[in-house]
N, C-alpha and C positions, 0 to 999 in steps of 0.2 A: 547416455547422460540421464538423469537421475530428473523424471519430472515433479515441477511443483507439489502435484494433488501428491503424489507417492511422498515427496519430502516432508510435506507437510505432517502427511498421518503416521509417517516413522517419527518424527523430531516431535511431536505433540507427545502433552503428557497432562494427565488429569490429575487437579490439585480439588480438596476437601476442602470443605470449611468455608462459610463465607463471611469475609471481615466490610466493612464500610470504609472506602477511600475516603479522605479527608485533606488528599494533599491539592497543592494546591495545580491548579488546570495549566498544564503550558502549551504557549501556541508560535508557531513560525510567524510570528504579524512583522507584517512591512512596518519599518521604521523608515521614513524620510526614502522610500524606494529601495530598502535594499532589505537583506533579509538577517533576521537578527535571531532567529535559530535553525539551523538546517540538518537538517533530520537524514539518516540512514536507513533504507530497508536491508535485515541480515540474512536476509537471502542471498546477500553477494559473497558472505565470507559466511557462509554455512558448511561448508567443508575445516573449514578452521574452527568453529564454534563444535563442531562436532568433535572436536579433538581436548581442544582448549576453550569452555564456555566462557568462565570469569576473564579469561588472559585477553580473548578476542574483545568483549567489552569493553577492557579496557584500553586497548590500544584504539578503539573506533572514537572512543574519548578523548584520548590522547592526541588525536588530530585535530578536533577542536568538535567534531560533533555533539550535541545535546539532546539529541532526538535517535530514540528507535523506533522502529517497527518490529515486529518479530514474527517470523515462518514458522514455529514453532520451537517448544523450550529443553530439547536435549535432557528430558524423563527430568528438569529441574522440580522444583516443587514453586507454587505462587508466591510462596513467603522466600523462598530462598533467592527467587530471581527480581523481588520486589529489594532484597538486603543488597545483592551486588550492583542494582541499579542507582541504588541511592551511596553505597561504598563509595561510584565513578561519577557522582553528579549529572546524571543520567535520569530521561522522565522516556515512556514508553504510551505515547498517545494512540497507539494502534498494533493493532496485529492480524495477521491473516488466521483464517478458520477456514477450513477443507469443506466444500459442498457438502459431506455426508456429514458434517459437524451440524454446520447450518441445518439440517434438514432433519437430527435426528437428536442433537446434542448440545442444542445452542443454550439451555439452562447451564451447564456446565463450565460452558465459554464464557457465557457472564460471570459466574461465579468466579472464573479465573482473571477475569479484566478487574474486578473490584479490588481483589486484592494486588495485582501488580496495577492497574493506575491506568488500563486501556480507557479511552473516551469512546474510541470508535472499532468496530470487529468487520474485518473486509473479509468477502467472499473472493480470493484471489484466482481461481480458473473453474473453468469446464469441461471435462475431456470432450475428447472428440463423439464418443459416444450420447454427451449430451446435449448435443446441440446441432442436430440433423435435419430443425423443426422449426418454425415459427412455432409449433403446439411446443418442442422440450421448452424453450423459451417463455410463453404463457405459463409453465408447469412452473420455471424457476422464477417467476415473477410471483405464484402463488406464496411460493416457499418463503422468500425474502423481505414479501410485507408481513409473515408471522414471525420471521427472524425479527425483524426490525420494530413491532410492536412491542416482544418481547424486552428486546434492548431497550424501545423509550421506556418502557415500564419500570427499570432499573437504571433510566439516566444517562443511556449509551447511546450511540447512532450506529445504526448498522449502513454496510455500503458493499458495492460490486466494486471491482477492480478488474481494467478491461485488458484483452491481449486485439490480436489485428482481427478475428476472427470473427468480432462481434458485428464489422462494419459489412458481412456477406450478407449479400441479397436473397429473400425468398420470396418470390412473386410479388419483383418490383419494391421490398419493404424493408429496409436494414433492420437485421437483428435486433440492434441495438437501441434502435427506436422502437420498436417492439417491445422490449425488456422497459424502458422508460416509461413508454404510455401504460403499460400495466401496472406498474409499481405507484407506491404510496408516494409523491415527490417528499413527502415532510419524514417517511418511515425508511425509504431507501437513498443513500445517497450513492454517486460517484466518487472514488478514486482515478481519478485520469492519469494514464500512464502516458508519459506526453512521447516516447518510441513508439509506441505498438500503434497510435494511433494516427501518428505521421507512417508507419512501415504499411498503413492501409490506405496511403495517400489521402489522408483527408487534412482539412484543417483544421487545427485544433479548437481556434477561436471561432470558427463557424458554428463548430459541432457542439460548444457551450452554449452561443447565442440560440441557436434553436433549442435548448432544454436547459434553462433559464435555473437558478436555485439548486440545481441538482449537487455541483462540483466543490464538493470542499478540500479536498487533498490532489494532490499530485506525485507522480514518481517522476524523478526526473533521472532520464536514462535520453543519453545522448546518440544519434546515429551518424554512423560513418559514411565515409566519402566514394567507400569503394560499389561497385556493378550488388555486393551483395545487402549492402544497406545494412551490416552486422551494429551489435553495440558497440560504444567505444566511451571513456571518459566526457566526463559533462564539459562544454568548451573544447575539445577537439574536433567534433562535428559539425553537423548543418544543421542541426536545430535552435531557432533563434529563440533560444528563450528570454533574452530582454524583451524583446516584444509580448511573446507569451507573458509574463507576470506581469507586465504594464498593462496589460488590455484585459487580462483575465477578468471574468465574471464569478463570483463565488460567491461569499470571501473563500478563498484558499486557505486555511487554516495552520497547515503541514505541510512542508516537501520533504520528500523523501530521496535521495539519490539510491540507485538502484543500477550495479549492471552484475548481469546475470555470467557472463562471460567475459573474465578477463587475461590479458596478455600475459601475465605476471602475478607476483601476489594480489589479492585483492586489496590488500591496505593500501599498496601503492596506489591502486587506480583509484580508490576512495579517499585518498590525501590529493589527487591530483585534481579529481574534481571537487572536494572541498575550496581548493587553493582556488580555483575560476568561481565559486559562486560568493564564499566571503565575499570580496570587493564590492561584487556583480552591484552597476546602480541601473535604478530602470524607472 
């Protein structure tokens, strides 16, 4: 199976030219406890976007979504994927950028957020290679407050996007607080993926209380009932996310649903957890 960082830097494509976004900022905000935009990361139906970019769009609208995220843009150009977004009444408040983007490339990535209408550029994994270390980890704390200066400089907020890996200990010290206390709170934020972070048994609403301002987005990726804790549609599993968005500390600005492996089409499984969180009151 075809990982992230490899998806990412195949499906990436470098667009010229930098235009000034003017449109107008949209945000998942709780209305009266529920949530009045709910956002898709296309990571789920990246096999389908790979085939059919505009068609996949449009059908992820076509469910009722308002919000993407995007793994990268299938060799699109900024202007082209800024015309089909607004074709389908579609706003794209994020996207993921590959560690070696981040670290060597992130002028670029801006240049491309401005024109398609990203707010925020998430560094979405670390191979295993990178993170062996309490030091890889100070290393990638370096990298992300220059990421992330960069980005306030041009109006954007840069952020990490976690997997279960960050919650491993090194003498006695989660990764991931590690990564926290180094970093800028105002220059680096979180994305919390609320599976990966329940699949490293923690809680999710502890892990925000302890690092306070950090958390503005969410992935909401549900986990299953079975010995293997896989994903499954949002509301088929044990992740209470009423609670979670009633108690959240942020503001959470975005949710994104997100499953990386599904049963069936992925539209299915992204209409089915659309279908549970519309309603959802909390």
């Amino acid at each position: 199976m075809i990982n992230r960082r490899r998806f990412l830097n195949q499906a990436a494509c470098g667009a010229a030219g930098a235009l000034a976004f003017a449109g107008m900022e949209s945000r998942a905000a709780n209305v009266a406890g529920r949530l009045s935009r709910i956002g898709v990361q296309l990571y789920t139906v990246r096999a389908e976007m790979a085939k059919d970019f505009e068609g996949s769009l449009k059908r992820v609208a076509e469910i009722g979504y308002k919000e993407v995220e995007f793994a990268g843009y299938f060799n699109r150009s900024a202007k082209d994927v800024r015309a089909i977004l607004d074709r389908y009444g579609l706003t794209a408040p994020s996207a993921h950028v590959p560690l070696k983007d981040v670290q060597t490339n992130i002028d670029q990535a801006i240049e491309t957020a401005k024109i398609i209408g990203h707010q925020f550029l998430i560094c979405p994994y670390l191979e295993e290679k990178d993170r062996k270390s309490l030091d890889d980890y100070k290393r990638h704390a370096e990298a992300f407050n220059k990421a992330g200066a960069a980005c306030g400089k041009a109006g954007l907020q840069f952020g990490y996007h976690n997997h279960d890996f960050e919650f491993k200990s090194f003498d006695g010290k989660l990764a991931f607080d590690q990564l926290l206390a180094d970093t800028d709170k105002k220059l680096v934020k979180v994305e919390l993926d609320l599976y990966w972070v329940s699949k490293a048994k923690q809680d999710p609403l502890a892990f925000m209380a302890r690092h306070p301002g950090r958390f503005v987005l969410f992935h909401v990726k549900d986990m299953d009932k079975t010995e293997k804790a896989g994903m499954t549609e949002v509301g088929n599993g044990v992740i209470d996310f009423k609670t979670i968005f009633a108690k959240s500390k942020g503001p959470i600005k975005h949710y994104f649903v997100e499953q990386d492996i599904c049963p069936g089409s992925p539209f299915d499984s992204l209409k089915t957890s659309f279908e549970y969180l519309k309603p959802l009151e909390f």
